[in-house]
mmCIF file of the N, C-alpha and C atoms, coordinates in Angstrom:
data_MODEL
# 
_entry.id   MODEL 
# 
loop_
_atom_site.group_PDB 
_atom_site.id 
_atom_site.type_symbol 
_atom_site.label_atom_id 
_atom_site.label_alt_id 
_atom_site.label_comp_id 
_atom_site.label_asym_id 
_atom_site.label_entity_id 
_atom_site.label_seq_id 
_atom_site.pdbx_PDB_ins_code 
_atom_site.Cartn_x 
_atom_site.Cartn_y 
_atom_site.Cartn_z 
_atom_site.occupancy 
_atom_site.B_iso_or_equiv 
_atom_site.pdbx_formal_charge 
_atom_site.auth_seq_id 
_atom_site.auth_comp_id 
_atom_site.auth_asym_id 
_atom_site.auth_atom_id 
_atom_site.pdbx_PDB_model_num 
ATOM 1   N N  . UNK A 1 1  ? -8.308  0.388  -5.343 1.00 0.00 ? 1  UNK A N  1 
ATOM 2   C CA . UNK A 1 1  ? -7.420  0.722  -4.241 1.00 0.00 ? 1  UNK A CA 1 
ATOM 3   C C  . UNK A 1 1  ? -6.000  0.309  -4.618 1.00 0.00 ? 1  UNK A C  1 
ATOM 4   N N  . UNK A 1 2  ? -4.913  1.024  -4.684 1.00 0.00 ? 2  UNK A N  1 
ATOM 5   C CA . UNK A 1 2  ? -3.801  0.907  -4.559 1.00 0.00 ? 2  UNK A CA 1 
ATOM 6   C C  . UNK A 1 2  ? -2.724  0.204  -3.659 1.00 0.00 ? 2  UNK A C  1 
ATOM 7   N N  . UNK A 1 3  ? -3.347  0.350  -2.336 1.00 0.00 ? 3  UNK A N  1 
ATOM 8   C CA . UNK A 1 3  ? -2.786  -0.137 -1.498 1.00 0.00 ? 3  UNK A CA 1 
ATOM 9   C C  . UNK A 1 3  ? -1.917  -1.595 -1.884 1.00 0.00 ? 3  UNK A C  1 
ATOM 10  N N  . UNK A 1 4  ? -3.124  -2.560 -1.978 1.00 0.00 ? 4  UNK A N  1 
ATOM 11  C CA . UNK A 1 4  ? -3.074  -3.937 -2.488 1.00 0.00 ? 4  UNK A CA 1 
ATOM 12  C C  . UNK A 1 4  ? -1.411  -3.750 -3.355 1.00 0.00 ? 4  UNK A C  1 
ATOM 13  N N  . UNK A 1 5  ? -1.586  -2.889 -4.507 1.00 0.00 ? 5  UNK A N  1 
ATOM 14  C CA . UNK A 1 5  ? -0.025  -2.796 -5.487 1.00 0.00 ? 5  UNK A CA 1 
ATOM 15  C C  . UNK A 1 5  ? 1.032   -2.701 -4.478 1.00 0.00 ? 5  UNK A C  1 
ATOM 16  N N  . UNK A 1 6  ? 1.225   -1.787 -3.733 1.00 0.00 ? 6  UNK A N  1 
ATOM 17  C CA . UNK A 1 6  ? 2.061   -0.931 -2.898 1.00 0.00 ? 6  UNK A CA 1 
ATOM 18  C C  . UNK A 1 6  ? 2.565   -2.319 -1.936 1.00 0.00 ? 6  UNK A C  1 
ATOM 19  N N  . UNK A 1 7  ? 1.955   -3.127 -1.538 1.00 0.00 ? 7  UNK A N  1 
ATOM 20  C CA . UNK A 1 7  ? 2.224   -3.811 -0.385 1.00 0.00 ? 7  UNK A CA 1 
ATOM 21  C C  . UNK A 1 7  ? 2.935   -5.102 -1.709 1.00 0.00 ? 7  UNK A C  1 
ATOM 22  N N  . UNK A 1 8  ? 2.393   -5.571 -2.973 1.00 0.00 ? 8  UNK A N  1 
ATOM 23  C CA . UNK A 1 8  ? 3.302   -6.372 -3.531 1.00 0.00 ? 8  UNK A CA 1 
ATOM 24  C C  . UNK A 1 8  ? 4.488   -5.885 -4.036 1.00 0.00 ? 8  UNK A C  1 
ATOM 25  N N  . UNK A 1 9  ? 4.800   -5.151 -4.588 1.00 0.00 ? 9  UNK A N  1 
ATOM 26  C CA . UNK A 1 9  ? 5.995   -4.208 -4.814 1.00 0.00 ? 9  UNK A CA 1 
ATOM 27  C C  . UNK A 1 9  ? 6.601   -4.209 -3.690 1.00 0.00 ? 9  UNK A C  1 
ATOM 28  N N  . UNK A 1 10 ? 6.533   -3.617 -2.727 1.00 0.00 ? 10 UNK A N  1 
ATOM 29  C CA . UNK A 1 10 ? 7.317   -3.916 -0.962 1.00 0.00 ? 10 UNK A CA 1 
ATOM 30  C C  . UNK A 1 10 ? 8.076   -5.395 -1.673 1.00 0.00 ? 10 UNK A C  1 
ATOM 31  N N  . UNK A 1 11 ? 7.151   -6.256 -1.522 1.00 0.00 ? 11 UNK A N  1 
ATOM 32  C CA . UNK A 1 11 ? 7.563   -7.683 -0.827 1.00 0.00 ? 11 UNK A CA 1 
ATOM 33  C C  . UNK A 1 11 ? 8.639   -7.977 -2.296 1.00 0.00 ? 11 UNK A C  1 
ATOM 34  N N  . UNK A 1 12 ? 8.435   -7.662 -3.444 1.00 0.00 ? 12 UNK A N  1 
ATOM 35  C CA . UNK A 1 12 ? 9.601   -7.815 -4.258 1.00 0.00 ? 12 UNK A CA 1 
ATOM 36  C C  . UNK A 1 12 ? 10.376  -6.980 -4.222 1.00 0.00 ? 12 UNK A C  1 
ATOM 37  N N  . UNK A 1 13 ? 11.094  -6.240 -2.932 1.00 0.00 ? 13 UNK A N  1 
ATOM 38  C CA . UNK A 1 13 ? 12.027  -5.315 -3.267 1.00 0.00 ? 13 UNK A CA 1 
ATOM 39  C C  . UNK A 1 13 ? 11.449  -4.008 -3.530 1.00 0.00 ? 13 UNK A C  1 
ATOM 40  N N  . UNK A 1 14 ? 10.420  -3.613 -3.913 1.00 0.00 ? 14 UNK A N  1 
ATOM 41  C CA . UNK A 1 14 ? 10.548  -1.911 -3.899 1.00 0.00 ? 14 UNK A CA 1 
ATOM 42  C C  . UNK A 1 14 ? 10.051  -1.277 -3.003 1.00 0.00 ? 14 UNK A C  1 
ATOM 43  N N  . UNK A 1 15 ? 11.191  0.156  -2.995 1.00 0.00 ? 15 UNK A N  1 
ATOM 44  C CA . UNK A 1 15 ? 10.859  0.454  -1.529 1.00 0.00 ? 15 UNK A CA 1 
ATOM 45  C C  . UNK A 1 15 ? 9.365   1.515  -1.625 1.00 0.00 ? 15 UNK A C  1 
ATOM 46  N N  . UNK A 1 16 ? 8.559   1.318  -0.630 1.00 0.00 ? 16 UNK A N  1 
ATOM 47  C CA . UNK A 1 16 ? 7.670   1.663  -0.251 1.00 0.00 ? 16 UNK A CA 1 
ATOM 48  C C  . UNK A 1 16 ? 7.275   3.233  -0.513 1.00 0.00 ? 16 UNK A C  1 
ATOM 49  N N  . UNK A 1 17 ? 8.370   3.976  -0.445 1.00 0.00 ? 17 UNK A N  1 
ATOM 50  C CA . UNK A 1 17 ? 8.704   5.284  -0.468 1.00 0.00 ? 17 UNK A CA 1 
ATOM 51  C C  . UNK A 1 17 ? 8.437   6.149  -1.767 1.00 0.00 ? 17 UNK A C  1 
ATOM 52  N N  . UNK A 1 18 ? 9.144   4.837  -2.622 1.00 0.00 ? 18 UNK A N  1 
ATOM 53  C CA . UNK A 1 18 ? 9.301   5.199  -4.529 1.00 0.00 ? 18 UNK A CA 1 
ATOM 54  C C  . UNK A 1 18 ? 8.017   4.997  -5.000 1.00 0.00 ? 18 UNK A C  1 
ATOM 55  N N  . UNK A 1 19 ? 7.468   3.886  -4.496 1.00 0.00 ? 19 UNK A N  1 
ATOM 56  C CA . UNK A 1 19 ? 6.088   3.777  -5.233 1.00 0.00 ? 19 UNK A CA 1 
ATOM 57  C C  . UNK A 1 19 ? 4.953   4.349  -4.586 1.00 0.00 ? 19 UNK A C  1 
ATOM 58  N N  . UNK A 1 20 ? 5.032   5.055  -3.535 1.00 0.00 ? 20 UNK A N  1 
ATOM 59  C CA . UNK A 1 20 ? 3.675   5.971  -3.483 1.00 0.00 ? 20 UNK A CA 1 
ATOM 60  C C  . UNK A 1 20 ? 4.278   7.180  -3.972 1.00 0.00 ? 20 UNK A C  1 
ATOM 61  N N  . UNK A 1 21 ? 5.342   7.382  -4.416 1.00 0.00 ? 21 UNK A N  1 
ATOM 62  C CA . UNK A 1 21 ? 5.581   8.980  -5.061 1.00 0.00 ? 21 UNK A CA 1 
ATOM 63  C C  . UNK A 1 21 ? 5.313   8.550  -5.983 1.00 0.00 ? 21 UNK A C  1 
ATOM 64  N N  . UNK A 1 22 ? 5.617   7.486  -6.928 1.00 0.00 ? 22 UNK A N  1 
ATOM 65  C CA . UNK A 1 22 ? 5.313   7.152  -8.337 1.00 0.00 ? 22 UNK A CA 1 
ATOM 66  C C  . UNK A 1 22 ? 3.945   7.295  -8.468 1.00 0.00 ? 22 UNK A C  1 
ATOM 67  N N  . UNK A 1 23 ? 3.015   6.390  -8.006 1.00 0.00 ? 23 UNK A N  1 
ATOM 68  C CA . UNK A 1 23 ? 1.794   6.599  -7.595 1.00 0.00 ? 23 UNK A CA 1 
ATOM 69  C C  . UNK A 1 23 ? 0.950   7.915  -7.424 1.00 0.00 ? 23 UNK A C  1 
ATOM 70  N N  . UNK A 1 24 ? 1.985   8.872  -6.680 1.00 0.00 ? 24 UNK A N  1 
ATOM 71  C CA . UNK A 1 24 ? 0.916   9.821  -5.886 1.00 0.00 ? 24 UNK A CA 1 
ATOM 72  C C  . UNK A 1 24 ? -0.109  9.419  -4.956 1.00 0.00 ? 24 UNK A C  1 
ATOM 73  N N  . UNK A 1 25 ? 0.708   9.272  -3.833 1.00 0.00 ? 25 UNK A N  1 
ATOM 74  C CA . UNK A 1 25 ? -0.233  8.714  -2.693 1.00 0.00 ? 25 UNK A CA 1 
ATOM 75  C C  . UNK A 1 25 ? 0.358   8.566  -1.436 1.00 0.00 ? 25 UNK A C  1 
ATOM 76  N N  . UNK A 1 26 ? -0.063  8.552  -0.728 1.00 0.00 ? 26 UNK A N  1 
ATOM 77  C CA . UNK A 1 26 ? 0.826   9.171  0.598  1.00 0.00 ? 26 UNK A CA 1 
ATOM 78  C C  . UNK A 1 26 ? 0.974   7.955  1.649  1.00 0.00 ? 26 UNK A C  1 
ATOM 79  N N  . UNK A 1 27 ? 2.257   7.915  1.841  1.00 0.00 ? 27 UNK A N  1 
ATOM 80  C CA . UNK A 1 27 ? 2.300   6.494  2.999  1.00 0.00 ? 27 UNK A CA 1 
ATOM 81  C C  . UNK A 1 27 ? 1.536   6.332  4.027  1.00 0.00 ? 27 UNK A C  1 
ATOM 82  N N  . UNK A 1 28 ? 1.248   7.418  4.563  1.00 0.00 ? 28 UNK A N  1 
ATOM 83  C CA . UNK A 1 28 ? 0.782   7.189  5.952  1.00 0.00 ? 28 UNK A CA 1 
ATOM 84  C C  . UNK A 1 28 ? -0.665  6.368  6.007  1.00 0.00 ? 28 UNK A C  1 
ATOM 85  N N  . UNK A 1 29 ? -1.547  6.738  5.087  1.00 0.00 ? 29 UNK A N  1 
ATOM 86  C CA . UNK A 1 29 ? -2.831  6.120  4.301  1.00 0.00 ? 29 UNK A CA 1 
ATOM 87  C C  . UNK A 1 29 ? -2.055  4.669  4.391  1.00 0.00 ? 29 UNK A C  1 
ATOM 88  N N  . UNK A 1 30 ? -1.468  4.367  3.773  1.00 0.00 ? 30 UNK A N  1 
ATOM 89  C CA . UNK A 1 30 ? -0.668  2.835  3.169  1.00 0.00 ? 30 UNK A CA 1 
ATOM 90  C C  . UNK A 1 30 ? -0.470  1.842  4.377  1.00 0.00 ? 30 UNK A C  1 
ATOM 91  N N  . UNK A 1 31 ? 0.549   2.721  5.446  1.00 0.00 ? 31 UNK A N  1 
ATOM 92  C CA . UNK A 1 31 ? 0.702   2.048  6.899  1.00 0.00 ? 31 UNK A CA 1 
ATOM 93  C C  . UNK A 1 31 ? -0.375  2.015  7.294  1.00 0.00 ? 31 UNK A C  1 
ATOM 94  N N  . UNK A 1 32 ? -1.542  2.939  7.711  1.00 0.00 ? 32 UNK A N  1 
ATOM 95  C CA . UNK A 1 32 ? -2.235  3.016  8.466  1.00 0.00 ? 32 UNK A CA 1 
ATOM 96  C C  . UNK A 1 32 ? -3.318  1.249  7.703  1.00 0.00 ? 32 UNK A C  1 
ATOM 97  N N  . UNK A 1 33 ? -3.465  1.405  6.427  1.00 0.00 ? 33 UNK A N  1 
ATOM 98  C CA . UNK A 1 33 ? -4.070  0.304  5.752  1.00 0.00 ? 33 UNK A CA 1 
ATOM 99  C C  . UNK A 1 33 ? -3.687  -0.858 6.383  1.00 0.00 ? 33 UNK A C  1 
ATOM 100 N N  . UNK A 1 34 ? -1.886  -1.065 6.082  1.00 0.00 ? 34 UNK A N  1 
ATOM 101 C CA . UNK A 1 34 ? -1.738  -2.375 6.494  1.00 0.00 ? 34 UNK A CA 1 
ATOM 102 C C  . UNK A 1 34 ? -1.291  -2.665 7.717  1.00 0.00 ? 34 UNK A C  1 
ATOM 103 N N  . UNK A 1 35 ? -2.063  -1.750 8.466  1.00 0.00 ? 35 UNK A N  1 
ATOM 104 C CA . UNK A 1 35 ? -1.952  -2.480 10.117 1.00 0.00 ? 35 UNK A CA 1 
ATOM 105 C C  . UNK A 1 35 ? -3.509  -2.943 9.788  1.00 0.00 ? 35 UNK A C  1 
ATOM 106 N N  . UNK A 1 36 ? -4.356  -2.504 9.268  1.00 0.00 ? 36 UNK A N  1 
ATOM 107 C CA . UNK A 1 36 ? -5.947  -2.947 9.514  1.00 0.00 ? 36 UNK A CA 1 
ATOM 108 C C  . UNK A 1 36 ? -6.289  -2.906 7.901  1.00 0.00 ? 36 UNK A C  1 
ATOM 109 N N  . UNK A 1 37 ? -6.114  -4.090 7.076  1.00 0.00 ? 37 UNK A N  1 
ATOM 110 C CA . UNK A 1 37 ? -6.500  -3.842 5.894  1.00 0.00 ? 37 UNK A CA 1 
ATOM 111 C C  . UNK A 1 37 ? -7.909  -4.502 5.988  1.00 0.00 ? 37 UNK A C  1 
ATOM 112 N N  . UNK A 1 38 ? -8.429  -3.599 4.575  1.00 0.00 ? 38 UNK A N  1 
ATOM 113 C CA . UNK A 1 38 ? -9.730  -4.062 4.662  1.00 0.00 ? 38 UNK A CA 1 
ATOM 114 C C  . UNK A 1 38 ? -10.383 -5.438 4.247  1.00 0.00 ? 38 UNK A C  1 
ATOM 115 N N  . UNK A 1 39 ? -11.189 -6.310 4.970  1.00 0.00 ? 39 UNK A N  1 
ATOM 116 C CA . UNK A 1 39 ? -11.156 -7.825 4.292  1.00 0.00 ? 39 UNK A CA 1 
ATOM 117 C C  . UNK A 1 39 ? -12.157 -7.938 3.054  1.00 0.00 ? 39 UNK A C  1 
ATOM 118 N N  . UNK A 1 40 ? -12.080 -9.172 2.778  1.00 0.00 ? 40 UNK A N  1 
ATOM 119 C CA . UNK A 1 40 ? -12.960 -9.754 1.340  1.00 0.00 ? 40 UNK A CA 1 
ATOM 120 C C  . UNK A 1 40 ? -14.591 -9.443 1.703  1.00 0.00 ? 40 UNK A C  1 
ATOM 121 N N  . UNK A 1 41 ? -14.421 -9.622 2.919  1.00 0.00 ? 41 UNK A N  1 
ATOM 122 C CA . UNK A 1 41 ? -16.031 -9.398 3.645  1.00 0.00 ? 41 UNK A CA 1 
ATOM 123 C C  . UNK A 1 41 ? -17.009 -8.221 3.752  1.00 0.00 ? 41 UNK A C  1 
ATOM 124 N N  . UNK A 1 42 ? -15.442 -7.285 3.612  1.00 0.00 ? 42 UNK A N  1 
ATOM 125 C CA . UNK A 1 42 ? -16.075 -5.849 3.878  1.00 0.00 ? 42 UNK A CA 1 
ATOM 126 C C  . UNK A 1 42 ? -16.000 -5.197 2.463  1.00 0.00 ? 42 UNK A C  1 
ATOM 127 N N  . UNK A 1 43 ? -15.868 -5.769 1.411  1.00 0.00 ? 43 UNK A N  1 
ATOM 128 C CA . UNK A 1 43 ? -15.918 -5.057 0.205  1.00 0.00 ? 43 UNK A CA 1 
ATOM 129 C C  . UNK A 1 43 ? -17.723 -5.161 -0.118 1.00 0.00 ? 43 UNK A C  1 
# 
């Protein structure tokens, strides 16, 4: 899962925007993740 990358990149400065185009992957997936990410429990 990507997500996890996407949300450390944020927190050092990159914007959110650049790295799911870099990626290929679509924000809304990303937000929707980190309002309810998934826990250690549920893997």
């Amino acid at each position: 899962m990507m997500y996890p990358l996407v949300r450390e990149l944020a927190e050092d400065g990159v914007p959110v925007t650049v790295t799911c185009r870099v990626l290929k992957i679509a924000r809304q997936p990303y937000y929707r993740w980190l309002a309810n990410p998934i826990t250690d429990a549920e893997y």
